[in-house]
C-alpha positions as CSV (number, residue, x, y, z in Angstrom):
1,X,33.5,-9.1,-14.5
2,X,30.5,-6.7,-14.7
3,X,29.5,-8.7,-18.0
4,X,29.4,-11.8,-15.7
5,X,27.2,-9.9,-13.1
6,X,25.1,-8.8,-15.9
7,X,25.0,-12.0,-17.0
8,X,24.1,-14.1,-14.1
9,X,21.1,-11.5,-13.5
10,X,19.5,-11.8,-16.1
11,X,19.6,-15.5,-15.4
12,X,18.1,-14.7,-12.3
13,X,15.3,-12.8,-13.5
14,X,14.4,-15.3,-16.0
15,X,14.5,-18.2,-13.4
16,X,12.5,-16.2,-11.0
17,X,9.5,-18.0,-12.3
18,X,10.9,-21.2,-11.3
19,X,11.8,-20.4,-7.8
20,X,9.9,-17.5,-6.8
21,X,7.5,-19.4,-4.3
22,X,9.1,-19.4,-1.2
23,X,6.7,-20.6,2.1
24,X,3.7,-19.4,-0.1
25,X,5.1,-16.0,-0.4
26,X,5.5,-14.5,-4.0
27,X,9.1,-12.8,-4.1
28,X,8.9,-13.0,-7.8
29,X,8.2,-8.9,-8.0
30,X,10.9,-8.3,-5.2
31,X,13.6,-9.8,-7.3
32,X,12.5,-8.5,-10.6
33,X,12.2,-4.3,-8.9
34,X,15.7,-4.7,-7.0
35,X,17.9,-7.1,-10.2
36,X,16.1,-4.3,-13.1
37,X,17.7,-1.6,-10.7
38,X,20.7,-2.9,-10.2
39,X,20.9,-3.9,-13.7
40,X,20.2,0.0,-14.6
41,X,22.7,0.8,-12.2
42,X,25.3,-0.8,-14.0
43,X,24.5,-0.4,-17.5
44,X,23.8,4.2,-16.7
45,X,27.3,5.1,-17.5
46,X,27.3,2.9,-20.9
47,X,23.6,3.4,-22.2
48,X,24.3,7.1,-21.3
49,X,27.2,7.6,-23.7
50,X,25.4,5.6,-26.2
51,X,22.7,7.6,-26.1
52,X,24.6,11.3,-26.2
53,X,26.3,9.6,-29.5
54,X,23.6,8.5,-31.2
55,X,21.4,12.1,-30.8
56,X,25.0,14.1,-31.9
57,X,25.1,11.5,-35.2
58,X,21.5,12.3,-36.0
59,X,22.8,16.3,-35.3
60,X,20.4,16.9,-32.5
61,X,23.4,16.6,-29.6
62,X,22.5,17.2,-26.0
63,X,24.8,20.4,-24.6
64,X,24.0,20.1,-21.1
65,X,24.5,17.7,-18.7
66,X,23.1,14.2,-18.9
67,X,22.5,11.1,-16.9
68,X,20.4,7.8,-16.9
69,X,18.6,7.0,-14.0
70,X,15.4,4.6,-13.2
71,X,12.2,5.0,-13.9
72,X,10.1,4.5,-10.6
73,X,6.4,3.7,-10.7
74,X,5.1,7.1,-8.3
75,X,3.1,5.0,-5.4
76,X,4.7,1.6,-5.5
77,X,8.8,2.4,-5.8
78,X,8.7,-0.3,-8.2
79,X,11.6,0.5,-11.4
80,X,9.6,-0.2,-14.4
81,X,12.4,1.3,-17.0
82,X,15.3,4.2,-17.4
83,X,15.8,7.6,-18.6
84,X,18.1,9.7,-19.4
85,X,17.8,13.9,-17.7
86,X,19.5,16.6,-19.1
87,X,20.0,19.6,-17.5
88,X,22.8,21.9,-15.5
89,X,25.4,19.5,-14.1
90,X,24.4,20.6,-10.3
91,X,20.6,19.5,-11.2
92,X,21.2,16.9,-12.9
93,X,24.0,15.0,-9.9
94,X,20.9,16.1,-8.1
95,X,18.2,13.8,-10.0
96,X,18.1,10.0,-8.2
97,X,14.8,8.9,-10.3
98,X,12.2,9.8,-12.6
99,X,8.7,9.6,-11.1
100,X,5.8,8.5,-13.6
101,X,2.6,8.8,-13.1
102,X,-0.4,7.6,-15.0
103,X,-3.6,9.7,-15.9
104,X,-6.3,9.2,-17.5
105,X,-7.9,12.1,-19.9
106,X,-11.7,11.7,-20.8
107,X,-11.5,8.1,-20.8
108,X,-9.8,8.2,-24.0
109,X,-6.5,9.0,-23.7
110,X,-3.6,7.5,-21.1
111,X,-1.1,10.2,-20.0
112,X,2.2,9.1,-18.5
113,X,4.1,12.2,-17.0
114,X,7.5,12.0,-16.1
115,X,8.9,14.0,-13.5
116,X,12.9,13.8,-12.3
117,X,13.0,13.5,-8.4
118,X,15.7,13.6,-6.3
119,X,14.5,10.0,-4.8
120,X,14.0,6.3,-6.0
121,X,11.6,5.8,-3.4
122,X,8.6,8.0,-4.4
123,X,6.3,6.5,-1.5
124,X,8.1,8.7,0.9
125,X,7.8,12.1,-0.5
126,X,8.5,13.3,-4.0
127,X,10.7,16.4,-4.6
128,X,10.8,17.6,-8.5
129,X,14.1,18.6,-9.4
130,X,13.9,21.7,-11.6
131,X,15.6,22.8,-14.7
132,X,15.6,18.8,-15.6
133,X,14.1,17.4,-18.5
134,X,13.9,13.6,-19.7
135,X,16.0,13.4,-23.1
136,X,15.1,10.0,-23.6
137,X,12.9,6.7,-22.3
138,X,14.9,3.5,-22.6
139,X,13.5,0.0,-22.4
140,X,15.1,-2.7,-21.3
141,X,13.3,-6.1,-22.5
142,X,13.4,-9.2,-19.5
């Protein structure tokens, strides 16, 4: 069943193109920032383990905590991708998002910081969540 779900999303987002003028009003982004999130949502528990087996086969495991959450764009709330935090259990349950935001260093080099929040929604007031680190920055390719 969630394979179906997963399936018929992606769908979605690929037709969104097609049918994402409705009375002049591009929804395209709409659909594209909730299905990657729900899409995240359902694929965490998986891409997690995957992720915590593939670091202890290359012998660099993770010993605390760890958990996949989306990546939020910090002053839009749009999900752009998915980490995985690592951390004590109580921080990490605590960690919701991981904020980025973009900088620019001497005109020359781009700096993307990521931060785990306890919030997807990053417009309303970001709170870092300490003792958290990102373990990894997945991709996922729509």
């Amino acid at each position: 069943m969630r394979r179906k779900i997963i399936l018929v999303l992606l769908i979605l987002l690929l037709l969104t193109p097609v049918f994402a003028r409705a009375g002049g009003i591009d929804i395209g982004p709409i659909v594209k920032i909730y299905g990657i999130g729900y899409l995240i949502n359902q694929i965490a528990g998986p891409l997690n383990d995957f992720i915590n087996k593939v670091t202890l086969n290359n012998n660099v495991p993770v010993n605390e905590a760890t958990k996949v959450v989306p990546i939020v764009s910090f002053g839009t709330g749009a999900y752009i991708g998915t980490a995985q935090v690592a951390g004590p259990k109580g921080k990490v349950d605590e960690v919701k998002a991981v904020a980025q935001i973009e900088a620019e260093y001497q005109k020359d080099i781009r700096i993307k910081i990521l931060v785990p929040v306890s919030t997807t929604n990053p417009v309303a007031g970001v709170k870092r969540v300490t003792g958290v680190g990102v373990s990894a920055v997945i991709d996922i390719k729509v």
